[in-house]
Gaussian input, Z-matrix of N, CA and C with variables (Angstrom, degrees):
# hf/3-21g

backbone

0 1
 N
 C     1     B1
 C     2     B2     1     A1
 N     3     B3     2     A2     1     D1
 C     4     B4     3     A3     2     D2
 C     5     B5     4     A4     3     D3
 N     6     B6     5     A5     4     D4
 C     7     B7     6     A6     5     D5
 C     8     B8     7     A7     6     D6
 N     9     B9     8     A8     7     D7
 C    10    B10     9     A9     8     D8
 C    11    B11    10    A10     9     D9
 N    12    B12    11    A11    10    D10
 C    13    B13    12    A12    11    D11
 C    14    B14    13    A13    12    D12
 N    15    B15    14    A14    13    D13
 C    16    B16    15    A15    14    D14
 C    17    B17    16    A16    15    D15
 N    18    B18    17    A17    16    D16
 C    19    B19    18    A18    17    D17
 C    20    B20    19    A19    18    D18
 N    21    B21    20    A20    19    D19
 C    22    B22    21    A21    20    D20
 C    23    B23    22    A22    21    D21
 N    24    B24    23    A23    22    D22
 C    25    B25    24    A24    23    D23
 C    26    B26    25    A25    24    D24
 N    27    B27    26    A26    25    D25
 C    28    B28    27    A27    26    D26
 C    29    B29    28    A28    27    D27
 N    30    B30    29    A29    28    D28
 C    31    B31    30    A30    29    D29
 C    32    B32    31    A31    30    D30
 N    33    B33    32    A32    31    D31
 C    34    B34    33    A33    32    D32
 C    35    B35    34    A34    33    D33
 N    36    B36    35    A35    34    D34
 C    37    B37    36    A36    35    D35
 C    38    B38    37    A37    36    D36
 N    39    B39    38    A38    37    D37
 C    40    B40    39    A39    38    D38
 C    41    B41    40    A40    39    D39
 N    42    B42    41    A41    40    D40
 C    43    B43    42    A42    41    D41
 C    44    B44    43    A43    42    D42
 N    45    B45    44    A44    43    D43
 C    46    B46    45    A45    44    D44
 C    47    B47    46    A46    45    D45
 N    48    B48    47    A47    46    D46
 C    49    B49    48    A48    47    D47
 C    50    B50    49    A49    48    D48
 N    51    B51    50    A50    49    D49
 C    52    B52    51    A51    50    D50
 C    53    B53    52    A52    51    D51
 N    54    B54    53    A53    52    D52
 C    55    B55    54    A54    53    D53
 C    56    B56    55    A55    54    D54
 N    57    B57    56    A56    55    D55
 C    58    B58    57    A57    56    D56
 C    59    B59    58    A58    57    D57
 N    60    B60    59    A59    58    D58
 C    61    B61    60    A60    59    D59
 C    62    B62    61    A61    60    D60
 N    63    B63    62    A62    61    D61
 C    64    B64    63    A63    62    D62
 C    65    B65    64    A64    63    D63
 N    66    B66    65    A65    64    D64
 C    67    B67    66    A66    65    D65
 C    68    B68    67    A67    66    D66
 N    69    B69    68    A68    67    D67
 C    70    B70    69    A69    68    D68
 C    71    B71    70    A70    69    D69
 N    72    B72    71    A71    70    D70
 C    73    B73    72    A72    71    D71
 C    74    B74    73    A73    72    D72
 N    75    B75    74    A74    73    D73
 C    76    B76    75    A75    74    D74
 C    77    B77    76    A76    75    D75
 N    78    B78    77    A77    76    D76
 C    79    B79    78    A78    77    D77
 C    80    B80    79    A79    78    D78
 N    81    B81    80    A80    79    D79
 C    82    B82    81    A81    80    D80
 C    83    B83    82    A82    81    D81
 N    84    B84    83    A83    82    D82
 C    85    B85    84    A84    83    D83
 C    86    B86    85    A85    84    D84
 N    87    B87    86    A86    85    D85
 C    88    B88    87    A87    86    D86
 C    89    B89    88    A88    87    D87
 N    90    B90    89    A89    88    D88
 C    91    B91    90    A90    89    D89
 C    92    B92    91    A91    90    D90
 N    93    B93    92    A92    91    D91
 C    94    B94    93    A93    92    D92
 C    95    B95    94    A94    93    D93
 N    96    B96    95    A95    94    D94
 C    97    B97    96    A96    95    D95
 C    98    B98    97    A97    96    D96
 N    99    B99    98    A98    97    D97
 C   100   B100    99    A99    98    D98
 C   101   B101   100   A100    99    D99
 N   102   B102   101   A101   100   D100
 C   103   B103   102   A102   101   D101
 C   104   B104   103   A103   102   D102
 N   105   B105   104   A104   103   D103
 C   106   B106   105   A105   104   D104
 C   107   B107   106   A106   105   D105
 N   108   B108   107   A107   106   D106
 C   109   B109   108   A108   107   D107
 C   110   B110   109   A109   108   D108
 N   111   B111   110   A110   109   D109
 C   112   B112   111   A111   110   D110
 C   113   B113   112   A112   111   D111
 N   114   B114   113   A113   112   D112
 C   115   B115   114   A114   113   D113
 C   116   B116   115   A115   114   D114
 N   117   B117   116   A116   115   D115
 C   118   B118   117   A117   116   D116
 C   119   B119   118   A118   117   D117
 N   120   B120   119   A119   118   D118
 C   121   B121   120   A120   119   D119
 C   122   B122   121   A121   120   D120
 N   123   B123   122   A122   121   D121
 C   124   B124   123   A123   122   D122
 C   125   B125   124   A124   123   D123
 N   126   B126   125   A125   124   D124
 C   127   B127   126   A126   125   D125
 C   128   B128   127   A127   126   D126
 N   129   B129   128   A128   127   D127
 C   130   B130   129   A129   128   D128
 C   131   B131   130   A130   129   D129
 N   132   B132   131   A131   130   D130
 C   133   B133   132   A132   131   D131
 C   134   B134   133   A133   132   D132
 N   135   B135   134   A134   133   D133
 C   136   B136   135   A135   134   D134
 C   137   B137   136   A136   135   D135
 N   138   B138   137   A137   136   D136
 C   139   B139   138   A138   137   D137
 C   140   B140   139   A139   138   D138
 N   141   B141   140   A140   139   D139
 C   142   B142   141   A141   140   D140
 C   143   B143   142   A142   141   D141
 N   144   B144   143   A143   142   D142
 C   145   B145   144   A144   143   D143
 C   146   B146   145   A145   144   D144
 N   147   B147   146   A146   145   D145
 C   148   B148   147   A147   146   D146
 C   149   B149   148   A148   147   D147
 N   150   B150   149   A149   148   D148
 C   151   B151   150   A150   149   D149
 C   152   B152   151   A151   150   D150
 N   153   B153   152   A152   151   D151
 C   154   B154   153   A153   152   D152
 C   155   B155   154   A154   153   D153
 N   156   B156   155   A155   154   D154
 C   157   B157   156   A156   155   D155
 C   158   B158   157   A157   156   D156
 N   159   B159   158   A158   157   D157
 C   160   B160   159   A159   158   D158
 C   161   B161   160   A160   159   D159
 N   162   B162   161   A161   160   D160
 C   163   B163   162   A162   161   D161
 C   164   B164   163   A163   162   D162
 N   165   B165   164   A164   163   D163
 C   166   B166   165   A165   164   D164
 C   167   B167   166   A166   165   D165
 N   168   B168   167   A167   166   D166
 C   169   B169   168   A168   167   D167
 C   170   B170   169   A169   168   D168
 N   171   B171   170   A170   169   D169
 C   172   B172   171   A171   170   D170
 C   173   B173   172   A172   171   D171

   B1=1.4457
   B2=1.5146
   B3=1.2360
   B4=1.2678
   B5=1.5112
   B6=1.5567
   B7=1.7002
   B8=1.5362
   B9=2.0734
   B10=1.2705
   B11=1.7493
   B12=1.0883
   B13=1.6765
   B14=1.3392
   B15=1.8031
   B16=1.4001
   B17=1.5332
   B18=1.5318
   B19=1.7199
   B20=1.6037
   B21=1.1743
   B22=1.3523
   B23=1.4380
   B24=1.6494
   B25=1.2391
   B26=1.7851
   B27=1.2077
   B28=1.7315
   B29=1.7424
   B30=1.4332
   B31=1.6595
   B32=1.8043
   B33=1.1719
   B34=1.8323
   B35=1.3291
   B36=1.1484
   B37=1.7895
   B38=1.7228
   B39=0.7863
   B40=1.5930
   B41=1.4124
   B42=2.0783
   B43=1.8369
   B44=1.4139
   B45=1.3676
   B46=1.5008
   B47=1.5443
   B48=1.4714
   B49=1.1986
   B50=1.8228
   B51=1.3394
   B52=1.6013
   B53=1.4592
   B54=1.3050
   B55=1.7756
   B56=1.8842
   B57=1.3053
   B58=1.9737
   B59=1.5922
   B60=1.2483
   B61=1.3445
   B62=1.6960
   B63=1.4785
   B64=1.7362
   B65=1.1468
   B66=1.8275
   B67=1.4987
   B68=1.8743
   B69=1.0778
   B70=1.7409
   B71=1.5684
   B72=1.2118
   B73=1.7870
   B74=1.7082
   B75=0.8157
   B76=1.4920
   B77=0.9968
   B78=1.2884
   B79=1.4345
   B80=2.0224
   B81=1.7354
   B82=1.7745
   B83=1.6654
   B84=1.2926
   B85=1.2034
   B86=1.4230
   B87=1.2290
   B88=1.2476
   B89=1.4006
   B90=1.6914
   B91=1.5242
   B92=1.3511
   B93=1.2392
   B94=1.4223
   B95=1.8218
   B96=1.6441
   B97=1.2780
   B98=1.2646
   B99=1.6502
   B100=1.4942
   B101=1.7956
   B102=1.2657
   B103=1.7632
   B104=1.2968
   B105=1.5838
   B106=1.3237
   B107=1.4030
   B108=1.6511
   B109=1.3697
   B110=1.4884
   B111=1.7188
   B112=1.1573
   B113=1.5506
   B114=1.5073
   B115=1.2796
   B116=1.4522
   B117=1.4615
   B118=1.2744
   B119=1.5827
   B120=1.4445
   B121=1.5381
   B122=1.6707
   B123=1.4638
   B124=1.6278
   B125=1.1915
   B126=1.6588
   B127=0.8135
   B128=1.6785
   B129=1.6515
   B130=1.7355
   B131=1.4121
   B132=1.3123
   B133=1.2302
   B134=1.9817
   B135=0.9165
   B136=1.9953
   B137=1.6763
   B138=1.3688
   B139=1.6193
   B140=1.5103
   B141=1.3491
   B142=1.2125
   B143=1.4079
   B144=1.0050
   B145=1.6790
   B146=1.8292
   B147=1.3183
   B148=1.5552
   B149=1.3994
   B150=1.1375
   B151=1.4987
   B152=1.3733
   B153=0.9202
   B154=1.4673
   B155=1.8232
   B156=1.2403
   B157=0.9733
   B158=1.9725
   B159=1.6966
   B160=1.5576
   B161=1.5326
   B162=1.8554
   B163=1.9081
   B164=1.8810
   B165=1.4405
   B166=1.5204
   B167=1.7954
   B168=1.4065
   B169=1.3400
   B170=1.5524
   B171=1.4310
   B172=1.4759
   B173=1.2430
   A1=108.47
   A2=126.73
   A3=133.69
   A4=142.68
   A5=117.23
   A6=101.55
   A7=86.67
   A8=105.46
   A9=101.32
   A10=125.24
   A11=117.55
   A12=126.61
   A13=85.46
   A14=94.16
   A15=142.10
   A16=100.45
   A17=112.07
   A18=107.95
   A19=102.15
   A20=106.76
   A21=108.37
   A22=106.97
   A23=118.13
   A24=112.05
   A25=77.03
   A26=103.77
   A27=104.35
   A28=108.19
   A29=107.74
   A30=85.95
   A31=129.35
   A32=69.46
   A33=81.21
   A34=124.98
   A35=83.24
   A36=120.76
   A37=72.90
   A38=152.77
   A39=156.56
   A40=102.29
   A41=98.94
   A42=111.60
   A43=130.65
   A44=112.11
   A45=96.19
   A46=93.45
   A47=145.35
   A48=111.33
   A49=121.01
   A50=109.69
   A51=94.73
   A52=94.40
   A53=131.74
   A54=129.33
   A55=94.99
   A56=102.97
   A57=94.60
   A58=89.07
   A59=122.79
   A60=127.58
   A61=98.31
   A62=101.53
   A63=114.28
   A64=127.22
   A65=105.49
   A66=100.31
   A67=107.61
   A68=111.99
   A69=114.73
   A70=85.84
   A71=122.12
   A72=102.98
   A73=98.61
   A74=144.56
   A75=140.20
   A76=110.81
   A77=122.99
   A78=139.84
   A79=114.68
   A80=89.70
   A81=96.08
   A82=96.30
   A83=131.59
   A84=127.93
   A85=137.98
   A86=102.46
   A87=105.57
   A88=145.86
   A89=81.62
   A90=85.13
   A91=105.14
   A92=136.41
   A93=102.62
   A94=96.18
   A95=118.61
   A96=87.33
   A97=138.06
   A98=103.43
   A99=118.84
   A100=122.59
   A101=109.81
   A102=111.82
   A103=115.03
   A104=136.96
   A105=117.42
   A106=106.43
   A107=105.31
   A108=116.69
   A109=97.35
   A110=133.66
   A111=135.87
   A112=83.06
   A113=113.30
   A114=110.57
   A115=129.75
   A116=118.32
   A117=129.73
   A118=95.99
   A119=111.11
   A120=115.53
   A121=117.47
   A122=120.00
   A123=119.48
   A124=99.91
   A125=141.30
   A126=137.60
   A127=129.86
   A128=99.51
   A129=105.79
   A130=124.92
   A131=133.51
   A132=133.23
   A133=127.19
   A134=68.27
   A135=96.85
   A136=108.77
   A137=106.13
   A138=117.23
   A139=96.94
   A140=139.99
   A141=129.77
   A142=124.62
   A143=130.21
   A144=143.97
   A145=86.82
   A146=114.11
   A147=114.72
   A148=91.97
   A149=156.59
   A150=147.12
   A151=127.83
   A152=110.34
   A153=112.89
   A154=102.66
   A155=119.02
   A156=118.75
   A157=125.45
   A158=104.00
   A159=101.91
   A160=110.54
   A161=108.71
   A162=109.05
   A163=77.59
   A164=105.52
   A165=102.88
   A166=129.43
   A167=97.08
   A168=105.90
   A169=135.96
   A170=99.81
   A171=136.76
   A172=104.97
   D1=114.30
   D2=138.51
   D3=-10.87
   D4=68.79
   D5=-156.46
   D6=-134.03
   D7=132.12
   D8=148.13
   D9=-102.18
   D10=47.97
   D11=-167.40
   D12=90.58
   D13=-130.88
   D14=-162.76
   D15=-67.93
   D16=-41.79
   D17=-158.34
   D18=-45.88
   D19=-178.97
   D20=165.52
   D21=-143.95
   D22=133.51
   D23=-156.93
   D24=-121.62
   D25=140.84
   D26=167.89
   D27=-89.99
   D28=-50.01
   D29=165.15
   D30=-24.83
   D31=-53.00
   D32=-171.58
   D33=-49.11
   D34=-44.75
   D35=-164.58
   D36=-75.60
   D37=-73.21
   D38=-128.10
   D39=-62.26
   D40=-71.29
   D41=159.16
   D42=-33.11
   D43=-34.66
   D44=-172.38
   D45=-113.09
   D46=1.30
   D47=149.51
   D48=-72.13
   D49=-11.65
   D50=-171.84
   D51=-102.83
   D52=-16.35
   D53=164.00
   D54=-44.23
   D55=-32.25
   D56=-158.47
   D57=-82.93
   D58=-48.57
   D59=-150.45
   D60=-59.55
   D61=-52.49
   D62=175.45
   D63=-59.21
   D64=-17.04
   D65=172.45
   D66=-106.45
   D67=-2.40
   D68=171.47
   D69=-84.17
   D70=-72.71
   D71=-156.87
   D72=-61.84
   D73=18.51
   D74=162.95
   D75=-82.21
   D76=-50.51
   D77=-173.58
   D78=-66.53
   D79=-54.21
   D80=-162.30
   D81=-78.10
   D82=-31.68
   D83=167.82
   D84=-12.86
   D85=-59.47
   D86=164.20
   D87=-94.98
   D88=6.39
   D89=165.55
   D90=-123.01
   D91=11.75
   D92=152.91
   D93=-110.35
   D94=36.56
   D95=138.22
   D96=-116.87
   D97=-1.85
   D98=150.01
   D99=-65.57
   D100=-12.29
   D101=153.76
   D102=-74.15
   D103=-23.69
   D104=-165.41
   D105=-115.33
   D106=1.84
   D107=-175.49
   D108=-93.68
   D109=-10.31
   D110=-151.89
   D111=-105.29
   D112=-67.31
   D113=178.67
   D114=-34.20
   D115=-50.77
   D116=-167.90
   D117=-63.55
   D118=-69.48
   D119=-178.03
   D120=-48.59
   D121=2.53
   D122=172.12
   D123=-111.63
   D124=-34.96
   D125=175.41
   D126=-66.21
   D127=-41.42
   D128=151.57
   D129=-63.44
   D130=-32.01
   D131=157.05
   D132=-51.97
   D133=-23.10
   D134=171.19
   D135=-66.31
   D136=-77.06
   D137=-164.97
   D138=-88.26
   D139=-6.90
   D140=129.40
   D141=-44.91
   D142=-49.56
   D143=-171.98
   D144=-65.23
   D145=-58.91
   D146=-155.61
   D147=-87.92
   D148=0.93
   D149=119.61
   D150=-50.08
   D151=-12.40
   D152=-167.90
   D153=-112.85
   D154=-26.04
   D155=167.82
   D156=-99.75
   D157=-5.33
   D158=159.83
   D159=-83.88
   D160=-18.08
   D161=-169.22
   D162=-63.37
   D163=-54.59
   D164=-165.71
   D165=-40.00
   D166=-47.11
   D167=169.23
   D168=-42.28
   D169=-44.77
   D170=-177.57
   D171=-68.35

């Protein structure tokens, strides 16, 4: 870590807020895109089911 005491360097300050930002979206990425990939795939299984049972009706 980068420290001059007290000073306050905004560069600095600049690097290690987007070091954090780049290492959280690294992390949550893949899981919320295995959440919307979970959703979608229960929700198509759904209006499949209710297609398959109005072809039936008919």
């Amino acid at each position: 870590m980068k420290s001059d005491g007290p000073k306050f360097d905004p560069t600095k300050n600049y690097d290690l807020i987007k070091d954090t930002l780049t290492l959280t979206a690294t992390f949550l990425t893949p899981v919320a895109a295995f959440v919307l990939f979970s959703d979608w795939r229960e929700e198509h299984e759904v209006k499949s089911i209710f297609s398959l049972l109005d072809s039936i009706k008919k």
